[in-house]
C-alpha positions in Angstrom: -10.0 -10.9 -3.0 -6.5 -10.7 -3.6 -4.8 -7.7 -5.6 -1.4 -7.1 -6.8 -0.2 -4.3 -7.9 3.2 -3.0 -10.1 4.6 -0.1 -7.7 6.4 3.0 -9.3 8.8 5.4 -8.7 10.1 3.6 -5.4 12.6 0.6 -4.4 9.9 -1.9 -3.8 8.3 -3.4 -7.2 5.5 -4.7 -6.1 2.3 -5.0 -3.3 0.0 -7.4 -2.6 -2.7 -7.4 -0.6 -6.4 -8.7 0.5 -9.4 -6.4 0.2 -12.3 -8.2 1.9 -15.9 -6.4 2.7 -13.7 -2.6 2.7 -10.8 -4.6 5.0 -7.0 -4.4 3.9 -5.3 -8.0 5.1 -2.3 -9.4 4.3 -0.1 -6.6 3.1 3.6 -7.5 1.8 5.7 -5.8 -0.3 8.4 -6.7 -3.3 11.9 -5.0 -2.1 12.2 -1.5 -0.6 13.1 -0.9 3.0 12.4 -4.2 4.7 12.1 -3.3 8.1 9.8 -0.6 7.3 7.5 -1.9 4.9 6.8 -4.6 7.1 5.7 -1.9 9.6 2.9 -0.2 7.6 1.7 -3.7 6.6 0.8 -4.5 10.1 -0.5 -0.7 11.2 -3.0 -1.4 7.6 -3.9 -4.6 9.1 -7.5 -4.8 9.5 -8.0 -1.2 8.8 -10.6 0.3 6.7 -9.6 0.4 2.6 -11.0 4.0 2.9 -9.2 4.9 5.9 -5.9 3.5 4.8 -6.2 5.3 1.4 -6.9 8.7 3.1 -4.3 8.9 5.4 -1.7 6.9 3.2 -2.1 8.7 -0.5 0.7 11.8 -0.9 3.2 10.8 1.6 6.4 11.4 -0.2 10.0 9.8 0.0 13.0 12.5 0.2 12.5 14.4 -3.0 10.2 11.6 -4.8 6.9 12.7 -5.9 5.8 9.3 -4.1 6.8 6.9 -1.5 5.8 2.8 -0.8 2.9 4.3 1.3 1.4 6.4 -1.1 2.0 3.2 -3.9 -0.3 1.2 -0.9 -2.7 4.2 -1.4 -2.6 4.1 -4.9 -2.9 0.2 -5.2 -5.8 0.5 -2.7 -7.5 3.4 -4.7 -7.3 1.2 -8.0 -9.0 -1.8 -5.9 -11.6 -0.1 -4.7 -12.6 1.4 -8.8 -12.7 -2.1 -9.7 
């Protein structure tokens, strides 16, 4: 099932992403730091929703309370409520 989810607090704006059977697939990203963001969508890649959220959620940016990593863990938290 596809989800999509408003980010906040960072440069991108929004995430979408696949969440089949607990697997995260086909992560992309609204804005931020392209080059980056396009590097945590492929380490996510077939990884474990769980897994992902547990080692993504808290990661800050610079003096943000939050970073596009911890939005992924966020948007994958709220996915997995659902």
């Amino acid at each position: 099932m596809t989800h999509t989810y408003k980010t906040k607090g960072t440069c991108s704006k929004q995430i979408t992403f696949d969440l089949n059977d607990g697997i995260i697939s086909n992560v992309s990203f609204v804005g931020g730091c392209n080059g980056n963001l396009q590097g945590v969508s492929k380490l996510v890649e077939g990884q474990k929703a769980e897994d992902v959220l547990h080692k993504l959620k808290g990661i800050r940016c610079g003096v943000k309370p939050t970073s596009c990593p911890d939005q992924l863990a966020l948007a994958i938290e709220e996915a997995l409520n659902r």
